[in-house]
C-alpha positions in Angstrom: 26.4 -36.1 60.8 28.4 -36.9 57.9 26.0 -38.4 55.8 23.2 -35.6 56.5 26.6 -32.8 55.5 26.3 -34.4 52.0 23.3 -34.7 51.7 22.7 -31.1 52.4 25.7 -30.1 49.9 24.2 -32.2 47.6 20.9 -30.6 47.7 22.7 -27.0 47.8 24.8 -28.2 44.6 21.4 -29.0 42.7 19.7 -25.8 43.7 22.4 -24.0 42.7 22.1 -25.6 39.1 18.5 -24.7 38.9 19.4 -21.4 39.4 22.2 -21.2 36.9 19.8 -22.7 34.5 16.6 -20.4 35.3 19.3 -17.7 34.6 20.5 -18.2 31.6 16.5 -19.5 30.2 16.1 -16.0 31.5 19.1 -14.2 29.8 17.9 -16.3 26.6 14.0 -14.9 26.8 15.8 -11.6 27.3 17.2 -11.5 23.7 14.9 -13.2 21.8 12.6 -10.8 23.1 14.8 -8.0 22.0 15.2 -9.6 18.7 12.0 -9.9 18.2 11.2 -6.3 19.0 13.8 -5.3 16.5 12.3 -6.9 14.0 8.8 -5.8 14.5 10.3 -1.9 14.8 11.8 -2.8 11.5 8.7 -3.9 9.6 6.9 -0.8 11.5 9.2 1.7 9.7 8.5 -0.3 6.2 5.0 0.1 6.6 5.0 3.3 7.5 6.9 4.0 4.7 5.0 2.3 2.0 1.5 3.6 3.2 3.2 7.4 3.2 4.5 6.3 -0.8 0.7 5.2 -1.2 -0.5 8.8 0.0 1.4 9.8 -2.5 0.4 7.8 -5.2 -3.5 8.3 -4.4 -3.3 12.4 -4.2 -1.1 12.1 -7.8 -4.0 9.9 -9.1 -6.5 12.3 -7.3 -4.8 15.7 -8.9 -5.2 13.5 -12.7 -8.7 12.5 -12.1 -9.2 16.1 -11.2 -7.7 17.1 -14.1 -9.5 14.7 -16.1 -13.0 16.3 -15.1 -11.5 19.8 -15.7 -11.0 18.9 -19.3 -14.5 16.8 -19.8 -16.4 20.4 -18.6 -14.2 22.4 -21.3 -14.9 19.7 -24.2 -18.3 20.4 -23.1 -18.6 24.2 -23.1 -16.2 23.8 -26.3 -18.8 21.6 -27.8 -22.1 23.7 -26.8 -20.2 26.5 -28.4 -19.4 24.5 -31.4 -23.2 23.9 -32.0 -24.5 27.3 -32.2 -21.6 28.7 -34.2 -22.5 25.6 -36.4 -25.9 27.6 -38.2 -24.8 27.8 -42.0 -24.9 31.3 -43.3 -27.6 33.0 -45.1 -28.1 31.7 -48.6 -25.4 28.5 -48.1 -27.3 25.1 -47.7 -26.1 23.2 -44.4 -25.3 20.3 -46.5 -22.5 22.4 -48.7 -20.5 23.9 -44.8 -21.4 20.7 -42.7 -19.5 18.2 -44.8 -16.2 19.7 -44.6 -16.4 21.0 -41.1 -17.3 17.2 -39.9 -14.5 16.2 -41.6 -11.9 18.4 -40.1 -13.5 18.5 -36.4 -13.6 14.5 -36.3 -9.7 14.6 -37.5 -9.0 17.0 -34.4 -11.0 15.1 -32.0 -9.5 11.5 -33.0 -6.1 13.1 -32.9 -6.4 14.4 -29.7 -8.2 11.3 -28.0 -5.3 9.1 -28.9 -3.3 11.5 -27.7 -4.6 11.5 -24.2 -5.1 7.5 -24.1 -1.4 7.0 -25.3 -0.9 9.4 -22.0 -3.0 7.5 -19.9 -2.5 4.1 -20.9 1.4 5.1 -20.0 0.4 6.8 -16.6 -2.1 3.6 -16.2 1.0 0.8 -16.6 3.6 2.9 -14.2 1.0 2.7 -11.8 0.5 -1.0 -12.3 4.1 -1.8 -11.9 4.2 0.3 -8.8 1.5 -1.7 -7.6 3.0 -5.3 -8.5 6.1 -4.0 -6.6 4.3 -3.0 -3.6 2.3 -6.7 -3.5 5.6 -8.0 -3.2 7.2 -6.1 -0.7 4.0 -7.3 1.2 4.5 -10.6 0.7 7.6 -10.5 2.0 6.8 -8.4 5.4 3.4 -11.1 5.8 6.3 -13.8 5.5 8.6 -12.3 8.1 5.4 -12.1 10.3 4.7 -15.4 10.5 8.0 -16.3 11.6 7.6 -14.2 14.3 4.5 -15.7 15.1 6.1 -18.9 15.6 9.0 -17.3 17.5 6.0 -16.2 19.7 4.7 -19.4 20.9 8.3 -20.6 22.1 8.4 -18.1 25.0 5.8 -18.1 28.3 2.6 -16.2 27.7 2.7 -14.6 31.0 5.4 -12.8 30.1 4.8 -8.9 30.3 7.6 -8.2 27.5 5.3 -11.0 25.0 2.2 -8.9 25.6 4.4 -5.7 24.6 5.6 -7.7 21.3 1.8 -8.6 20.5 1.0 -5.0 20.9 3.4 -4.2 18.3 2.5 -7.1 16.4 -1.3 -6.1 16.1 0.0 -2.5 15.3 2.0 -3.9 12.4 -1.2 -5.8 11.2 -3.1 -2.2 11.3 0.1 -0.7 9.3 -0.3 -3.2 6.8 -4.2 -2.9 6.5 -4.1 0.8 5.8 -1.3 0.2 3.1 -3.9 -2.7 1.3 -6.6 0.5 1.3 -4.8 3.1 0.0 -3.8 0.0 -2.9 -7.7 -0.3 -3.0 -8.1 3.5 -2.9 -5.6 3.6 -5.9 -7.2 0.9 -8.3 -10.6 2.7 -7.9 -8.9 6.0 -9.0 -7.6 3.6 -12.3 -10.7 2.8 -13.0 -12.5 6.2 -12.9 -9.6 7.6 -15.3 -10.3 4.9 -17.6 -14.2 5.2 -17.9 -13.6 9.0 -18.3 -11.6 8.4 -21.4 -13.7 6.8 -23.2 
């Protein structure tokens, strides 16, 4: 009677430890979970805020390369102008008015080219440094990813709060692909601005 007492107090004592450990593995997936989460919200908001500064960026771009065009139809209309107002008066060769007038229309023009490409090249290198700045930030949110990847694997993939954490993890991924096509979006815009001022 005795013996089979401890034995069953024995047993009673090891259950009782395998519950005490089961609870606090428990308590432990608990706040890594909740860590987790935090962090994911965290790189959420960053996102969110960087693609909203690349909206930005891509509709100031837009309004310049708008611009841009705006100014291409005038120099046009200017220039169709130019030509018929161009015919030398009666009795004056065109070789004695077209000389001169070259002259002083090819100063104007040059001066104000390299007037608007010192303005664009300036516009053209902010926007580059923004850009560097924003491959960086990236760099840094892929980085923090990846360790939460690996915090991942550590905890049981049945558990319902890990499929919640991949669902924010895959909408972080979608965050972070919209930010790289606005960034695409962006250098496209560059480029139009620079073949228009040549």
């Amino acid at each position: 009677m005795r013996i089979e007492l401890k034995r069953l107090r024995t047993l009673l004592n090891s259950k009782a430890d395998n519950v005490m450990n089961l609870e606090t593995r428990r308590l432990q997936l608990q706040t890594a979970i909740k860590e987790r989460r935090s962090e994911i919200s965290i790189h959420q908001s960053t996102l969110r805020q960087q693609l909203r500064d690349e909206e930005g960026k891509t509709n100031e771009i837009s309004a310049q390369l708008h611009d841009r065009i705006t100014k291409i139809e005038k120099l046009k209309k200017r220039y169709e102008i130019v030509n018929i107002s161009m015919a030398p008066p009666e009795g004056v060769s065109e070789e004695e008015t077209s000389q001169t007038y070259y002259v002083i229309k090819a100063a104007q023009e040059k001066e104000e080219l390299q007037r608007e490409g010192d303005e664009l090249d300036a516009k053209n290198r902010k926007a580059e440094q923004e850009l560097l700045a924003l491959q960086n930030t990236l760099r840094i949110i892929n980085s923090g990813n990846n360790q939460t990847k690996q915090s991942f694997k550590k905890l049981p993939d049945s558990s319902d709060e890990i499929s919640r954490l991949e669902e924010l993890e895959e909408q972080s991924r979608h965050l972070m692909d919209k930010v790289r096509t606005k960034r695409r979006k962006v250098e496209d815009m560059k480029n139009d601005l620079k073949v228009m001022s040549y």
